[in-house]
BAMAR-793505 format. One record per residue (C-alpha): residue in three letters; x, y, z. Coordinates in steps of 0.1 Angstrom, whole numbers, padded with zeros to 4 digits, always signed. Example, Ala and Ser with C-alpha at 12.3 -4.5 7.8 and 13.67 -1.06 7.14 Angstrom:
2
ALA+0123-0045+0078
SER+0137-0011+0071
END
This chain:
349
UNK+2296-0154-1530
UNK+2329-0177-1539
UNK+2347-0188-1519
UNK+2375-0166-1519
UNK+2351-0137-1512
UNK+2337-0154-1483
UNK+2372-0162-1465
UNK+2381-0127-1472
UNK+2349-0108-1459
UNK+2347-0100-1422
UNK+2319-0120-1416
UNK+2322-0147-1393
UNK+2310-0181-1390
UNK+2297-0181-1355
UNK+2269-0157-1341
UNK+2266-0134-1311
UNK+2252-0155-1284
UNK+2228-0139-1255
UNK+2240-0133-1221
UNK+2212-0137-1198
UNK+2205-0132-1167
UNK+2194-0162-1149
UNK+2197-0150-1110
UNK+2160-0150-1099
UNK+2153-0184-1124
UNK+2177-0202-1099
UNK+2159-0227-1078
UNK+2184-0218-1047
UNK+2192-0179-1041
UNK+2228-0176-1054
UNK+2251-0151-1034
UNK+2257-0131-1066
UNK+2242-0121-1100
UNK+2243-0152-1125
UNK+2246-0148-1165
UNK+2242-0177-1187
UNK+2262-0175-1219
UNK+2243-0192-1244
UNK+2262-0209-1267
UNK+2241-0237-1275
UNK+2228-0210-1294
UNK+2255-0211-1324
UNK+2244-0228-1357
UNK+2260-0258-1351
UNK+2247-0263-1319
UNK+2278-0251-1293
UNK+2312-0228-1287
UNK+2332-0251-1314
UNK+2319-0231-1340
UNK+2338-0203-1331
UNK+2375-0219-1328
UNK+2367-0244-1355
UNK+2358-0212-1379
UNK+2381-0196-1366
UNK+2412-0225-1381
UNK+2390-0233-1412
UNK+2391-0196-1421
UNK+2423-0190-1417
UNK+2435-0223-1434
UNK+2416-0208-1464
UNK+2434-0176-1461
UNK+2468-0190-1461
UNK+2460-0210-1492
UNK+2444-0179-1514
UNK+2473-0163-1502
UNK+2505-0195-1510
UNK+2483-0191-1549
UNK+2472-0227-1540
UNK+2441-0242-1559
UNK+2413-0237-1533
UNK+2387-0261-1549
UNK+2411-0288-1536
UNK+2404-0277-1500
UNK+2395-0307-1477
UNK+2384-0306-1441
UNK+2392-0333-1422
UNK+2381-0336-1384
UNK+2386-0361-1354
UNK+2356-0356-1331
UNK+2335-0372-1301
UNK+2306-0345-1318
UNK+2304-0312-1319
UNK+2338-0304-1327
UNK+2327-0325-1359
UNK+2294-0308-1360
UNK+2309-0276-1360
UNK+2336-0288-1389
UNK+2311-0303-1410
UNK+2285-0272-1408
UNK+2315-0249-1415
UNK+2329-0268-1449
UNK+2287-0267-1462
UNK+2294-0230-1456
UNK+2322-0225-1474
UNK+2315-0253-1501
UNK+2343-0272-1498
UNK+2344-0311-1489
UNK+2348-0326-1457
UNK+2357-0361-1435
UNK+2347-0364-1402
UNK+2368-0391-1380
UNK+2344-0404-1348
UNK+2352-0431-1321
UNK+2328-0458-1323
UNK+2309-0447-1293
UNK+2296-0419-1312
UNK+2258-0409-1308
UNK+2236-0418-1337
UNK+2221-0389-1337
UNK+2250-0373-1340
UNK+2259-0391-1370
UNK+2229-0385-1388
UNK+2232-0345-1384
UNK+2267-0350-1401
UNK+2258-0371-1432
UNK+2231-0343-1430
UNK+2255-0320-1434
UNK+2277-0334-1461
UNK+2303-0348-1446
UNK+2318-0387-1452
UNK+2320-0406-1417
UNK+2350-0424-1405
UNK+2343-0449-1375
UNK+2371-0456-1359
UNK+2384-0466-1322
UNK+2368-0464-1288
UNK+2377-0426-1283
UNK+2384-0392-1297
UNK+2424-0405-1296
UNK+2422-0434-1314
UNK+2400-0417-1340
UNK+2422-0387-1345
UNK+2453-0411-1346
UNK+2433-0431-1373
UNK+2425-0399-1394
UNK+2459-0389-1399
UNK+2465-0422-1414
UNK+2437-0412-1440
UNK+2452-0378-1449
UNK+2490-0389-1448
UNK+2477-0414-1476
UNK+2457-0386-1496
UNK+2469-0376-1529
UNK+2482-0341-1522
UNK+2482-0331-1559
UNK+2443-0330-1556
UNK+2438-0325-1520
UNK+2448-0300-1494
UNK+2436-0310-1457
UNK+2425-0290-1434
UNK+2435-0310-1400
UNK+2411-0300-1375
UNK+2420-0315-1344
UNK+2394-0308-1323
UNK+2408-0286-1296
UNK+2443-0285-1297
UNK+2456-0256-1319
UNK+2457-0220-1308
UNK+2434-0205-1342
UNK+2411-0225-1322
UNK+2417-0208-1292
UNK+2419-0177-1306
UNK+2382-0184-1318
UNK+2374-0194-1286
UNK+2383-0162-1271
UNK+2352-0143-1292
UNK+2333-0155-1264
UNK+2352-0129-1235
UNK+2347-0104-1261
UNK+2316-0108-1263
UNK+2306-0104-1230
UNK+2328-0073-1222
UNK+2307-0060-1251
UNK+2273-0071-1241
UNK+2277-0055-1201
UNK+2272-0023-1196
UNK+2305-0006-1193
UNK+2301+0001-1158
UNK+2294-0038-1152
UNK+2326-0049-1166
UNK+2345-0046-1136
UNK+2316-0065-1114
UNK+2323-0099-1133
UNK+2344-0118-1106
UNK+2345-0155-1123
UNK+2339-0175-1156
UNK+2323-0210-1151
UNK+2331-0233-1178
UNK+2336-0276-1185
UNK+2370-0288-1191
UNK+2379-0316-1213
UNK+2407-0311-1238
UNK+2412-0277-1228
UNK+2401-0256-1259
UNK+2369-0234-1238
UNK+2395-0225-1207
UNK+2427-0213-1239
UNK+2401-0194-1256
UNK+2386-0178-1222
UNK+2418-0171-1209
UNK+2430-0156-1235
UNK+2400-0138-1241
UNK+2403-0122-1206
UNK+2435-0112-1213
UNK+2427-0097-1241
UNK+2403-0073-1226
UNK+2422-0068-1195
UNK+2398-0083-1172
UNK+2400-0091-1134
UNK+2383-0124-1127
UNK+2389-0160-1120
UNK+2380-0192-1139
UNK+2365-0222-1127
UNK+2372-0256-1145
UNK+2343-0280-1139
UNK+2350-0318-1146
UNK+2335-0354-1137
UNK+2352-0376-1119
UNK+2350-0400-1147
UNK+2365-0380-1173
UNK+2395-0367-1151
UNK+2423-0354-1180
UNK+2425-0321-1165
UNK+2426-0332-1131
UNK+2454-0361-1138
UNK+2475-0336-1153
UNK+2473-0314-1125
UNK+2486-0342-1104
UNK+2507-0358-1126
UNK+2525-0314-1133
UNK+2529-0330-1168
UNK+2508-0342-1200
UNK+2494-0376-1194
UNK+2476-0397-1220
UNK+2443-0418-1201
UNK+2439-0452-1213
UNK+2405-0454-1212
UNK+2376-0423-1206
UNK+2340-0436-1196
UNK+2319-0407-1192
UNK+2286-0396-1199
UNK+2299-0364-1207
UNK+2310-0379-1240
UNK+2326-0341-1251
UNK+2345-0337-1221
UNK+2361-0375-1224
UNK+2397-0366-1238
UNK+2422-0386-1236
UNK+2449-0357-1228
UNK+2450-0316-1221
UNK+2472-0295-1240
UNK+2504-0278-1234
UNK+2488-0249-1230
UNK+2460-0253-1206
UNK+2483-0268-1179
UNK+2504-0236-1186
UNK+2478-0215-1177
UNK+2468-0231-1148
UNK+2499-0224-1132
UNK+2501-0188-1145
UNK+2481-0173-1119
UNK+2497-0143-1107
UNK+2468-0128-1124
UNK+2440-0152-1136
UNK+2436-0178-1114
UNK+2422-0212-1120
UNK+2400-0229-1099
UNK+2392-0267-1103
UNK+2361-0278-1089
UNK+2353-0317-1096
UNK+2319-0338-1100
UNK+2302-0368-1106
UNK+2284-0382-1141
UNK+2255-0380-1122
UNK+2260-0344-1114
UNK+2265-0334-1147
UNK+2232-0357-1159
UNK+2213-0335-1130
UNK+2227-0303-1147
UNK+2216-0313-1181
UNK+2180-0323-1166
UNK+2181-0293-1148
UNK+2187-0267-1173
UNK+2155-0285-1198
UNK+2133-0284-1166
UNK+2137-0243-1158
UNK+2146-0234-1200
UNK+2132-0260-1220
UNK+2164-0264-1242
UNK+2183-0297-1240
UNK+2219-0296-1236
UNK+2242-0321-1230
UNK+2256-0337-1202
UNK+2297-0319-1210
UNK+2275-0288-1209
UNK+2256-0299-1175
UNK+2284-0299-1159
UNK+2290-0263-1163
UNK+2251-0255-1155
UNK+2251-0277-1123
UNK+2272-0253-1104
UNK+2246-0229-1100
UNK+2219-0258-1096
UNK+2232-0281-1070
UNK+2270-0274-1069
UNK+2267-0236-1059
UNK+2297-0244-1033
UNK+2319-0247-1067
UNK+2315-0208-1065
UNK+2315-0198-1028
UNK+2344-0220-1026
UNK+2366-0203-1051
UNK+2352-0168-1051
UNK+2353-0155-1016
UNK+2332-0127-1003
UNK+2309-0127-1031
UNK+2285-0098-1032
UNK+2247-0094-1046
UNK+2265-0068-1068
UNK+2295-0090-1082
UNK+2285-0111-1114
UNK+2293-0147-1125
UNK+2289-0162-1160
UNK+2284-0194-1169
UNK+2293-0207-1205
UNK+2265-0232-1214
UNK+2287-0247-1240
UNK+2257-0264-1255
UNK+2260-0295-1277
UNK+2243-0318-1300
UNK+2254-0350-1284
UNK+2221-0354-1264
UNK+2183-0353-1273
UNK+2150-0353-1256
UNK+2152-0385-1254
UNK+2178-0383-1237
UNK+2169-0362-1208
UNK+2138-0383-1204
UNK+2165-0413-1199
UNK+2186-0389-1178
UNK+2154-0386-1153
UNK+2154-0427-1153
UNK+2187-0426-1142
UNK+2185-0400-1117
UNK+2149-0416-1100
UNK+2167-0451-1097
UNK+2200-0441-1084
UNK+2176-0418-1058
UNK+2200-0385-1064
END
């Protein structure tokens, strides 16, 4: 298939991910009915495949439709991972060529499932920021008569978020019609703010009734400093485990939508590195899947944080139904938990 025939079919990118039921799998008896939503299950390894598809398809469509020569297509992404995971694995899909920008804390494995991909590494800065600043350098000084980028930021764009909102769909699709209504809250990590647009939206879109809970460490606080600060702040400096939740700002948006609760409303429930690291560890232990610690954080609410949802949701019934996004991500290996369960031991938590 060319590539124009791809970017013009109606398949997607990303796959339909399972919604599970997890309730009796819980090593504490939650007070309502807990679905996981697995999206460590995409080909690239978590959600970004779905808003990242989402703006690389629709980049391609509004070139095939300006008349513009296609075979100079370039995809060029900042990322602390999967956001560049996700990029990378989507230009090898459509053939075209693609530059990955990464801060030099970057895993190595994650830079090995890149060049595995295709994609030319940039190394550049000591966070997401400083990369992404760094790339558009790169693509201002491209030749334009034989290159059109495709920026890919990795969160902040609304094709991502509407990419993001497949997952709602999905699970409005996946219940049983007569469940629907019995979903009282979505549990999902917060970093830059491109899961809670696309949720949000997503909820909107299929007139749901439910709440959100943002979940973020205390080390990687952009969401929580822009709550405080009621306007975009740029952080300095992010030191967190949770390498895909350490931006160093939110978008417009997101703190839009937190205030917009006349009929979604936000909660914000806070943690620690080490929570998240217990999530991750966690979630292997009862599933046998790794995930990392940005998607532990998520997962720990229904392993040792359950007051993040008696808290926000109140008089939850053994009817009513909570899903958890386990966002996935590539940005830890088994090596990792076993280092993870080092930690954990010697700090006695």
């Amino acid at each position: 298939m060319s590539l124009q025939e791809v970017s013009n079919s109606s398949r997607a990118p990303h796959i339909q991910t399972s919604l599970v039921e997890v309730t009796d799998k819980l090593p504490f008896k939650p007070p309502c009915r807990i679905l996981f939503k697995n999206e460590y299950e995409q080909p690239s390894g978590s959600f970004k495949l779905r808003g990242i598809g989402r703006l690389i398809q629709a980049s391609i469509q509004r070139a095939i439709r300006s008349n513009e020569d296609i075979s100079k297509l370039h995809v060029f992404a900042s990322s602390g991972g999967n956001a560049g995971l996700a990029a990378a694995y989507l230009a090898r899909f459509y053939g075209i060529r693609c530059t990955v920008a990464l801060p030099t804390v970057s895993k190595a494995n994650v830079r090995a499932k890149l060049e595995l991909y295709g994609a030319k590494l940039l190394i550049y800065g000591n966070n997401i920021n400083e990369a992404d600043k760094y790339l558009k350098t790169i693509i201002a000084a491209v030749d334009h008569n034989q290159t059109i980028p495709i920026y890919c930021h990795p969160f902040d764009n609304p094709d991502i978020w509407e990419g993001h909102s497949s997952v709602i769909d999905e699970v409005a699709t996946q219940l049983d019609k007569g469940l629907v209504s019995k979903v009282r809250g979505i549990v999902c990590s917060v970093g830059g703010g491109g899961l809670y647009n696309g949720i949000y939206k997503g909820i909107q879109q299929n007139n749901m009734t439910l709440d959100v809970i943002l979940v973020e460490c205390n080390e990687a606080p952009t969401f929580s400093e822009t709550i405080k600060a009621n306007k975009i702040v740029t952080l300095n400096s992010v030191k967190s485990v949770a390498t895909s939740l350490a931006c160093s700002h939110l978008n417009n948006k997101s703190l839009e939508y937190y205030h917009n609760n006349s009929i979604i409303k936000t909660h914000y429930h806070p943690i620690t590195d080490n929570d998240a690291i217990r999530g991750s560890v966690q979630f292997y232990d009862t599933f046998g899947t790794v995930v990392e610690p940005a998607c532990g954080a998520a997962v720990c609410t229904v392993f040792n944080q359950m007051e993040a949802l008696t808290n926000s949701l109140e008089h939850l019934s053994p009817d009513d139904i909570v899903v958890i996004v386990v966002c996935g991500g590539l940005c830890s290996s088994f090596e990792d938990i076993v280092e993870f369960k080092r930690l954990l031991r010697s700090s006695r938590l």
